[in-house]
C-alpha positions in Angstrom: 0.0 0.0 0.0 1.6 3.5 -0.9 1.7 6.1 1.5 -0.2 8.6 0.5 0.5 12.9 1.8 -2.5 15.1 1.9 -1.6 18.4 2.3 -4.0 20.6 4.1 -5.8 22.7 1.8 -4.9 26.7 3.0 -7.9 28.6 3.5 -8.5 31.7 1.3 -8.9 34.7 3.9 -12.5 36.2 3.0 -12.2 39.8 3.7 -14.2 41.4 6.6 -17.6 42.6 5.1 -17.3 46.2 6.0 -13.4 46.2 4.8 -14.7 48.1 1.8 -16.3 51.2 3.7 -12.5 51.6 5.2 -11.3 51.6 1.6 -13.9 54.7 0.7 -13.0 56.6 3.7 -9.0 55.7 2.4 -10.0 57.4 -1.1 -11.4 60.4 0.2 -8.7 61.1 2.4 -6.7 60.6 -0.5 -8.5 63.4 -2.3 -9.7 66.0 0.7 -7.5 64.4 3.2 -6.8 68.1 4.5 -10.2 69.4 5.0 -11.2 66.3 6.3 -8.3 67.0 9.2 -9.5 70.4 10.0 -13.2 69.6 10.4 -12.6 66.3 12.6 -9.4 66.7 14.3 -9.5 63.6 15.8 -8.4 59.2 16.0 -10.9 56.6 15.2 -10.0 53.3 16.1 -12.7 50.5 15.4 -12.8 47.2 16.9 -15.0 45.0 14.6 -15.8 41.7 15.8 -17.7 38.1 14.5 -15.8 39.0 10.9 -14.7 36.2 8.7 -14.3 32.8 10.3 -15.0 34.6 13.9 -12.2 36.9 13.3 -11.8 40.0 15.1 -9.5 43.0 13.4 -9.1 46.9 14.1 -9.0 49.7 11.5 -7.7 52.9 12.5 -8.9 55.9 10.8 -6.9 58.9 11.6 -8.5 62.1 10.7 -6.0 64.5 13.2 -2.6 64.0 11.4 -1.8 65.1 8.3 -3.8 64.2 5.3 -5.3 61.6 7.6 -4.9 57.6 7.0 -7.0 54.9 7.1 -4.8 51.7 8.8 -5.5 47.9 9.3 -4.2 46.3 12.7 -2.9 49.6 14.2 -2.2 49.9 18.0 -2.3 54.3 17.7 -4.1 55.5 20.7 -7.4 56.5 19.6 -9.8 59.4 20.4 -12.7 57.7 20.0 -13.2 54.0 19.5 -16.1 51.9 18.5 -16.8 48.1 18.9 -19.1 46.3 16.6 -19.5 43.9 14.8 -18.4 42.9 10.8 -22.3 42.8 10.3 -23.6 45.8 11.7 -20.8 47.9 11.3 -21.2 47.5 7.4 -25.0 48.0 8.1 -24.1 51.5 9.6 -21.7 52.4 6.7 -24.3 51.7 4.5 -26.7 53.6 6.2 -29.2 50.5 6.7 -28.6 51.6 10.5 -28.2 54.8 11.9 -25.8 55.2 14.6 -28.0 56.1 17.4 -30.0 53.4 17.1 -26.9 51.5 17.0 -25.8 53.2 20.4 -28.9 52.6 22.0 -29.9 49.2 21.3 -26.2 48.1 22.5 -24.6 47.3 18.7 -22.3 49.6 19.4 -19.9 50.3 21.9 -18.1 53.7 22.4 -15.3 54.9 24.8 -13.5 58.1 24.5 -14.5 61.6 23.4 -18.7 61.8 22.6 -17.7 65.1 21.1 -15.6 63.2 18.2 -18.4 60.4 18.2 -20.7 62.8 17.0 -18.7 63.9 14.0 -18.6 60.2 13.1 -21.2 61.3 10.1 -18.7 63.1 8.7 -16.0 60.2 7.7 -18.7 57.9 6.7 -18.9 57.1 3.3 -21.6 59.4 1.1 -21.4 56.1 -1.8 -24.7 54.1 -2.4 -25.0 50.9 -0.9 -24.0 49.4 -4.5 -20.8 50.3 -4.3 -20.1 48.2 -1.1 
């Protein structure tokens, strides 16, 4: 009887479902990145949970330095950080649900300045649904 290898099959990372919102908000840095900066003045850090296969991850969107950046798996200190998870987060970016109701019915979690929260709206991508 031969011996026969099986080599494990490697899993193809799906990408968290809200990933794309992170690239928009990337973009229009990119462009306005300046303006942007001057109306915010501030560090986003969100903590999205249940994504792909469970996984957790953190995008940093840093609207205070700069042009401002958009960053995956940074560890800056944030003004303002959310926790949500993959699903609603992209429902929020989306604007299938709004961020009070969020708040409220305990989807998402804030710590940090309320102030910056508020100018959350602002960031957000202003792209149809389609486009995520």
């Amino acid at each position: 009887m031969e011996n026969i290898r099986i080599r494990p099959v490697e899993a193809k990372s799906e990408p968290f479902k809200s990933e794309p919102a992170f690239k928009l908000i990337e973009e229009a840095l990119q462009k306005d990145g300046a303006n942007y900066v001057k109306k915010v003045k501030g560090i986003y850090s969100f903590n999205v949970t249940k994504g792909p296969g469970g996984a957790s991850e953190t995008w940093v969107v840093d609207v205070k330095n700069g042009n401002g950046s958009v960053e995956r798996g940074s560890k800056v200190k944030a003004d303002c950080t959310f926790t949500m998870t993959d699903n609603d987060l992209f429902d929020l970016m989306t604007g299938k649900l709004k961020a009070q109701q969020a708040f409220f019915s305990g989807k998402m979690k804030m710590k940090g300045n309320m102030g910056l929260a508020m100018k959350l709206q602002q960031i957000m991508p202003a792209t149809p649904p389609a486009k995520l």
